[in-house]
N, C-alpha and C positions, 0 to 999 in steps of 0.2 A: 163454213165457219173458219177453215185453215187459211182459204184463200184471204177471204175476205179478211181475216185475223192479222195479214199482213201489212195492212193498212193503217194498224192500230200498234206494226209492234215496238217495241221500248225503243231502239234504236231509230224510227222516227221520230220519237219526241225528242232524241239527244239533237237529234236535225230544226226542229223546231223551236228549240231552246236556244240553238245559236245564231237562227234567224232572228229570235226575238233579241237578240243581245245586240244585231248589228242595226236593226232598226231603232233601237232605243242609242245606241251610242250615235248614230246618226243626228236624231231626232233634237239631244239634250246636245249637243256640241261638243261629247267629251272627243270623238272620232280626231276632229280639228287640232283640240286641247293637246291631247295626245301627240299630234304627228306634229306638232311645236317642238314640245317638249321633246321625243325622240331624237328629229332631226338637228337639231340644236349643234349639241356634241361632236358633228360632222364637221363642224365650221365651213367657209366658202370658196373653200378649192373645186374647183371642177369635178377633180377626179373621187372626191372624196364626198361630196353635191351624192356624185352617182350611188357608191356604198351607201350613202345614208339610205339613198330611195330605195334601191334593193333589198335592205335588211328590215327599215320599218312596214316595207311590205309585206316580206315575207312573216314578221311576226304578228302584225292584222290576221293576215289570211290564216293564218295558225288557231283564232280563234273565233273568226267571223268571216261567211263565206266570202272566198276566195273570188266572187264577180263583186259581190259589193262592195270589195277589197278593191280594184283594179277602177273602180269607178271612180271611188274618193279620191285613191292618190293620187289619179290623171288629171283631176280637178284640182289639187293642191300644186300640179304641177303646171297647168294650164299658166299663170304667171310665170315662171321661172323661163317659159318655152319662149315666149314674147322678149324676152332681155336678149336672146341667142339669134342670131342673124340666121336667114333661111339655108345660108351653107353650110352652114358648122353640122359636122356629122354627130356631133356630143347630142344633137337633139332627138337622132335615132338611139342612141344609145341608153336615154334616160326615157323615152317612152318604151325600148322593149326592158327595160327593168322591172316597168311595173308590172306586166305579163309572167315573166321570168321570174319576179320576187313571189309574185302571190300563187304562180302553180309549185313551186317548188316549196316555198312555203308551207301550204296546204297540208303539204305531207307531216310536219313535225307533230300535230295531233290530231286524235280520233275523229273533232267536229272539225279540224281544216277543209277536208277535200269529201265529199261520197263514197268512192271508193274504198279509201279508211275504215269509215263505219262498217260500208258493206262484207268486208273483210273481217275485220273484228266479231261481227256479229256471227258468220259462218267458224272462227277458229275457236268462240268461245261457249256459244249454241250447241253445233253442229262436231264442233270435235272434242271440244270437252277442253277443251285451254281456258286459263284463269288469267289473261290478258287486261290490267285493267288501266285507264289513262294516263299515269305516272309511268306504267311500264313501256307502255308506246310510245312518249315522249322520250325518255330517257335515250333510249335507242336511235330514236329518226330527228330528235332536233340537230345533235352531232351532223349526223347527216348534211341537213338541212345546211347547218350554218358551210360546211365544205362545199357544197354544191353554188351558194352564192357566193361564196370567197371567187371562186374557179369564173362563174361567171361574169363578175365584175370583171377581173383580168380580161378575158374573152372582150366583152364589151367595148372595153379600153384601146383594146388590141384593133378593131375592127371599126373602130368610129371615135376616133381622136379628138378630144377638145380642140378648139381655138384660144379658148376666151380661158383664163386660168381660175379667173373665180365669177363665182354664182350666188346673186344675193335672194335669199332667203324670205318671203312676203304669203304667209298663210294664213287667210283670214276667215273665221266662221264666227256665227253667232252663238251663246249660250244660253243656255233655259234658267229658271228662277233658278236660286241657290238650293230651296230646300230640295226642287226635282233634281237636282245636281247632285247632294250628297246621296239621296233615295236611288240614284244611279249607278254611278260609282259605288257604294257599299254594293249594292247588290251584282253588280257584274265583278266587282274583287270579291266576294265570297263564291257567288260561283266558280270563278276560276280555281280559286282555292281549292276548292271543294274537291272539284275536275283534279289535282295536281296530290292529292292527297285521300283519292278515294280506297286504297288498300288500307291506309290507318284506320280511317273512319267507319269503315264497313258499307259507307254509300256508294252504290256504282254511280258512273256519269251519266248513265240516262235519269235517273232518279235525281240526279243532282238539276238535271236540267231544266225539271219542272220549275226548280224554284224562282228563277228570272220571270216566268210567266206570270206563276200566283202574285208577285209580291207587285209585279208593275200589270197587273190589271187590279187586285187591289187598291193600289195607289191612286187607282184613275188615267195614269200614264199612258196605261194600253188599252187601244179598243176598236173599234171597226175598223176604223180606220187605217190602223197600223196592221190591223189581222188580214188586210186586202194586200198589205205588202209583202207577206212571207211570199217566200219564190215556192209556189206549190207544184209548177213543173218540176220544179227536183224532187221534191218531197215525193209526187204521185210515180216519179220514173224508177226512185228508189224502195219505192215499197212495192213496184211490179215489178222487181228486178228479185225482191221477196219472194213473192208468189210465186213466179217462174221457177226458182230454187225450190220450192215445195212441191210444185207440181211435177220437174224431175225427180223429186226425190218418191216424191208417194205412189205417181205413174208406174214407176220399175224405168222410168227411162235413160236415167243416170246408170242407172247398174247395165244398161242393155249397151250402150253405146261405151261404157268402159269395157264391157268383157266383146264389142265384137272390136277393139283394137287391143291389139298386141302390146298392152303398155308397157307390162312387167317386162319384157323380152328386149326393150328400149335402156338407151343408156341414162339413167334416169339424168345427169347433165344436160342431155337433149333434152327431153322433158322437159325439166327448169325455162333453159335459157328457152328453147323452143314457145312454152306459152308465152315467156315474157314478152318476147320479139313480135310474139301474134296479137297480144295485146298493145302491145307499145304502135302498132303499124295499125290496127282498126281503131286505136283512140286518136289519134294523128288525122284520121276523114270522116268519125264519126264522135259523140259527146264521150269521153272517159267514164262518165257515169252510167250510159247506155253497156261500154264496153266493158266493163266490170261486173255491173249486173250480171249480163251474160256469162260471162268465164267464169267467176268466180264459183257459182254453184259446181259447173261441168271438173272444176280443177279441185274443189273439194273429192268429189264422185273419184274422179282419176287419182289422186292423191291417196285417200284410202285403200282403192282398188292396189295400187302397186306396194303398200304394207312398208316392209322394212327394207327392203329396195330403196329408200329413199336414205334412211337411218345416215348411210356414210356423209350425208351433204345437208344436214340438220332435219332432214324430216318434213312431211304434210307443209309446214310452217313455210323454211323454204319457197315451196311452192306458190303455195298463195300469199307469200308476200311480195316476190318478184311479181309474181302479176300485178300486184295495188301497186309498186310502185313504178313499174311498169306504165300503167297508164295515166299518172301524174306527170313524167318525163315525157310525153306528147304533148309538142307544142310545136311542130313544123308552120301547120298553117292559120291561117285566121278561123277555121271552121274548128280548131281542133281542143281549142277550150274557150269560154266566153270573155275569157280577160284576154286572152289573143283577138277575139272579135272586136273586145272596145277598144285596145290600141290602135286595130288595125282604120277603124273608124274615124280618128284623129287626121288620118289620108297624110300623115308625114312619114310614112313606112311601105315599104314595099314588100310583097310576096318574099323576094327574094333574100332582102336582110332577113326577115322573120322565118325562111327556112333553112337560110347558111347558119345562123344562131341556134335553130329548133335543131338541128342534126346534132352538129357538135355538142351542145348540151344534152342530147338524147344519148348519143353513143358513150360520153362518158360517164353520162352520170348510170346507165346501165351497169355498164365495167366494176363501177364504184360499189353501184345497188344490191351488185349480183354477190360481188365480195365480202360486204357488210353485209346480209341476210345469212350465208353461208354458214359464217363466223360465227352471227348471232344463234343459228339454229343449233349449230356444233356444239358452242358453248352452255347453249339451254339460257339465256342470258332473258328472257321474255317471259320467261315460264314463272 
């Protein structure tokens, strides 16, 4: 019943809630609507073209996964690329934004990225923290929005325009009016909801059902759409569950923390230590595989080394560097699936996508490791 129970628990449904949100904003046209409207405000400077794409991605991905994210804007980009002559290096530049906007993105909320949740779920479960969507946002959007400011520069720096401006041609179709407003109301209340669940007393998984019931009521949602949810992620992170209960009920977590000498370690190495192990296994394998994994084993080790930790914010710390740890893996095309679809466009090479994945990895670590610290210090999540 434990195992199996992992299948069913609340923090999947917050996964399947915002599956259903990017299939329905797909489906009605608001996705398109939206990335009009957003990108607007950029006007059609080159360099300013690029910020638009980086930031509208990263705030997609923020609340609808982060591949589905990286599929549409390539698609909205897909014209803009055709106006750009095959030399112009601006054209690597704005296909690795979409990658770069939407993993980095990811991070700014709970249903961004897997790892998120699966972290969430271990600090507020499993160690008794009262973590709820307003307070992880509040924290990692900042974040967020310095990590694309940085990489825009980067970008700029490493794949120069030619052409100074970029005309703008985003074309999708829309669903009937009334499935429009039935949409829209119902993805702005969810969100709301999501952004407000300490007032209201509703947590986000709970909040999450509600997109489901109201757009399969409506008719909106139905086989059809339910054969789209990405249930590889779904089934990877609810055995990423399991695995974490089976350490923990085994004694095997406790066996593998007491036969290493953790407490006797400087708990910094520690910290930086898993983050680095994680950031390097999400880099040649899914982030979501590599989280799963660690993150139970760093809870186990976490507890185990007690108030040892205390000087450098605690348990928390820990396993926050690692979640975001494996968000900032993004060297190669294997190493998240929005690196896969850029790299698929065949206008990007290994090599840009790993000179950009490093730089963006190493500092946005420096950045991650400082702002976690801070945040643990201060109690600022709690």
């Amino acid at each position: 019943k434990t195992i199996k129970g992992s299948f069913a628990d609340p923090t999947i449904m917050l996964f399947i809630g915002g599956f259903v949100i990017a299939i329905m904003a797909s489906k009605m046209g608001i996705d398109a609507q939206l990335a009009r409207v957003l990108l607007k405000p950029f006007g059609t400077q080159s360099k300013f073209v690029l910020l638009g794409f980086l930031m509208v991605t990263g705030v997609f991905s923020m609340f609808i996964s982060n591949t589905a994210t990286a599929a549409m804007m390539l698609t909205f980009l897909a014209p803009v690329l055709r106006q750009l002559p095959s030399n112009n290096k601006g054209r690597i530049a704005l296909i690795l934004a979409i990658p770069i906007g939407a993993n980095i993105g990811g991070i700014g909320t709970p249903v961004g990225t897997p790892p998120n949740a699966i972290a969430l779920k271990y600090l507020n479960e499993s160690l008794g923290f009262n973590i709820g969507f307003f307070d992880w946002a509040i924290v990692m959007m900042p974040f967020v929005i310095v990590m694309l400011l940085l990489s825009w520069v980067l970008l700029l720096k490493l794949f120069p325009f030619t052409e100074k401006h970029i005309h703008l041609n985003i074309e999708g179709k829309t669903a009937e009016r009334s499935q429009l407003i039935i949409s829209y109301i119902t993805i702005g209340l969810t969100i709301l909801l999501w952004l407000t669940d300490k007032v209201t007393g509703i947590n986000a998984n709970t909040v999450a059902l509600i997109p489901i019931a109201i757009f399969c009521v409506a008719g909106l949602f139905g086989k059809k759409e339910l054969k789209e949810i990405d249930w590889d992620v779904i089934w990877l992170v609810a055995g990423g569950f399991a695995l974490g209960t089976a350490l923990d009920k085994s004694g095997l977590a406790a066996h593998l923390v007491g036969a290493i000498p953790f407490g006797q370690w400087s708990p910094m190495i520690v910290i930086i230590g898993a983050g680095l192990i994680c950031w390097f296994f999400s880099n040649i394998i899914s982030n979501t595989a590599t989280a799963a994994l660690m993150i139970p084993v760093m809870v186990a080790v976490g507890t185990g080394m007690g108030s040892v930790l205390e000087p450098y914010g605690g348990i928390l710390t820990l396993i926050l560097g690692v979640t975001l740890s494996a968000s900032l893996a993004m060297i190669l095309p294997v190493s998240t699936p929005p690196n896969a679809i850029a790299f698929s466009t065949g206008m990007v090479d290994v090599k840009h996508m790993r000179t950009v994945g490093i730089i963006v990895g190493v500092v946005g670590l420096a950045i991650a490791f400082t702002m976690i610290i801070f945040v643990g210090k201060m109690g600022i999540m709690l």
